[in-house]
N, C-alpha and C positions, 0 to 999 in steps of 0.2 A: 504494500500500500504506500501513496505519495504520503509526504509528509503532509502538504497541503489540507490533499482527502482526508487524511487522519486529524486536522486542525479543525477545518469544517464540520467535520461530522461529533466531533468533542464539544464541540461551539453550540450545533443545535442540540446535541443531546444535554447540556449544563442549559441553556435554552428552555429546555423543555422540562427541566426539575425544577425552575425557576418561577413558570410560567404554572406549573401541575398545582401549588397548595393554594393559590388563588382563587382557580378552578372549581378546584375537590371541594369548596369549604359547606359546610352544614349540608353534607347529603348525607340522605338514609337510604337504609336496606330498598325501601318501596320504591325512591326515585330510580336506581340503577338498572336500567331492563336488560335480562340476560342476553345473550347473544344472539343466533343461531340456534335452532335446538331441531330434534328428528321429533318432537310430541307437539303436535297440533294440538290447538285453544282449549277443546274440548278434554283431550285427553290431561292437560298441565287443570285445567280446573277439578277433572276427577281423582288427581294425585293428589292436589292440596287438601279435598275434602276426606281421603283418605288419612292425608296424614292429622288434619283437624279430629278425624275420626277416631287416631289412636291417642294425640295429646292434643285433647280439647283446650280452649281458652279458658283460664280461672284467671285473676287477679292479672291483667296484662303479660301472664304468660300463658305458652303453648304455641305449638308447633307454628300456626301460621303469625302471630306479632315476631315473632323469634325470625320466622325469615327460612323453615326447614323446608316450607313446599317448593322453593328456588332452588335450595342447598343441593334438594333430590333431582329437581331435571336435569341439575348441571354435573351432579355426581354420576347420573344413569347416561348422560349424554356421553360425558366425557370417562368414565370409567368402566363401562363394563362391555360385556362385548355383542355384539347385533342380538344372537340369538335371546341374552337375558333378555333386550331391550324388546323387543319383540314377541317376549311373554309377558313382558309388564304390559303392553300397549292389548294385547290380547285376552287378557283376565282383567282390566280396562274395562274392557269393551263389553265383557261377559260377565263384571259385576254392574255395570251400568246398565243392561240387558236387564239383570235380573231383578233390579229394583223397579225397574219399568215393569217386569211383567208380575211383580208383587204386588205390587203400591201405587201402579201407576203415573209414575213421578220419577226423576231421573235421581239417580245416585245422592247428587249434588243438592238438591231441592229436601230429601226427606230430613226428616227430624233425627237428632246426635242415635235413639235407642233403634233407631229402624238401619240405620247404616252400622250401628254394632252388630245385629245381626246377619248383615248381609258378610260382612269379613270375618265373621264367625265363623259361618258355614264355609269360607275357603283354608280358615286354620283347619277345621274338622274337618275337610275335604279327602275322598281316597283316589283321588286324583292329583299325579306329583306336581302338575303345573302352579296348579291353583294352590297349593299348600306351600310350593315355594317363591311365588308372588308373594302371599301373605309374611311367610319368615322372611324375605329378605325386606320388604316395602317397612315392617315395623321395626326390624334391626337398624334399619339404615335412618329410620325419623329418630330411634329413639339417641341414636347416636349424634344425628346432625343437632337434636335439642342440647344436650350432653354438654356438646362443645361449645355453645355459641358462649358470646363474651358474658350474657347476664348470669347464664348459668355458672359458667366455670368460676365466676370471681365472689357470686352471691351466695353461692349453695356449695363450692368447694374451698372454700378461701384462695383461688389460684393467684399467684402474684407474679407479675412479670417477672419480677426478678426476684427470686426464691434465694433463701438464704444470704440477706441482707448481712452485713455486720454490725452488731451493735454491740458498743464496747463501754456502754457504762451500766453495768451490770452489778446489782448487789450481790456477795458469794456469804452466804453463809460457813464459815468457821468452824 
C-alpha cells in the first residue's frame, strides 16, 4: 500500500470515530432497525410473540422491553445454519396455523394462556421438529434475556470491571 493511500484512509477512518458519538447519541434498542434478515414481517412478529410468550412483560421487564425478539432474528439469521432456520420458519407457520384453527385468531392476536398452550403442545410434541423449535426458541430467549445489560448488572451484580482494588480496608487482628 502507498503511503499516501494509507494516510487517507487513516484520515477518514479517525474521521469517522470523530464524527460516530455525535451521531450515536441517545439511541435505543427500538430506534436501530436490524439489517437484512431471511424472516419476513409476519414471521419476526410470530417470534417476538413467542418469545413475549415464554418471558412475559412484568415491571418493564421481559423479553420484548429487553430487546430479545431482535437478539433472536439476528442470532437465527446470522448463527445457525438454513436447515434450523427453516424449521423455525416452518413450526412458525404451523403454530400460527394452529391457533387459527383453535381460536380463530392468529398466534399473535390470542390472549398470554391461549399461546401457552399452543407451545405446550410443541414441548409435548412426538414429533422431533416441533419439540426442537420449542427447546431451542426458549433456550435461546431465555439466554438473550440473561445477558442483556438490565439483567446482568440488576439481578447479577455484573460489573464491568470485576475485581476492582480497594485498598483501604479495615483487617481485623
Amino acid at each position: 500500500m502507498k503511503r499516501r493511500e494509507a494516510l487517507k484512509t487513516l484520515g477518514f477512518a479517525t474521521l469517522g470515530l470523530v464524527a460516530l458519538p455525535s451521531c450515536a447519541r441517545d439511541w435505543t434498542s427500538q430506534e436501530i432497525v436490524p439489517g437484512s434478515t431471511s424472516f419476513s414481517a409476519k414471521e419476526q412478529r410470530l417470534l417476538s410473540s413467542v418469545a413475549d410468550t415464554i418471558l412475559p412483560e412484568k415491571d418493564s421487564l421481559g423479553a420484548i422491553p429487553q430487546g430479545v425478539d431482535k437478539f433472536l432474528i439476528r442470532l437465527f439469521d446470522e448463527c445457525y445454519e438454513e436447515p434450523v432456520r427453516d424449521n423455525i420458519k416452518s413450526q412458525l407457520a404451523k403454530l400460527d396455523e394452529k391457533a387459527g384453527e383453535s381460536s380463530g385468531k392468529s398466534f399473535t392476536d390470542c390472549e398470554q394462556e391461549k399461546r401457552e398452550e399452543f407451545l405446550l403442545t410443541f414441548n409435548n410434541s412426538e414429533h422431533a421438529p416441533e419439540k426442537e423449535f420449542f427447546d431451542l426458541v426458549k433456550a435461546e430467549t431465555i439466554r438473550g434475556f440473561q445477558t442483556t445489560q438490565v439483567v446482568m448488572q440488576d439481578f447479577y451484580g455484573y460489573s464491568v470491571m470485576p475485581g476492582f482494588y480497594n485498598g483501604n480496608v479495615d483487617v481485623e487482628a
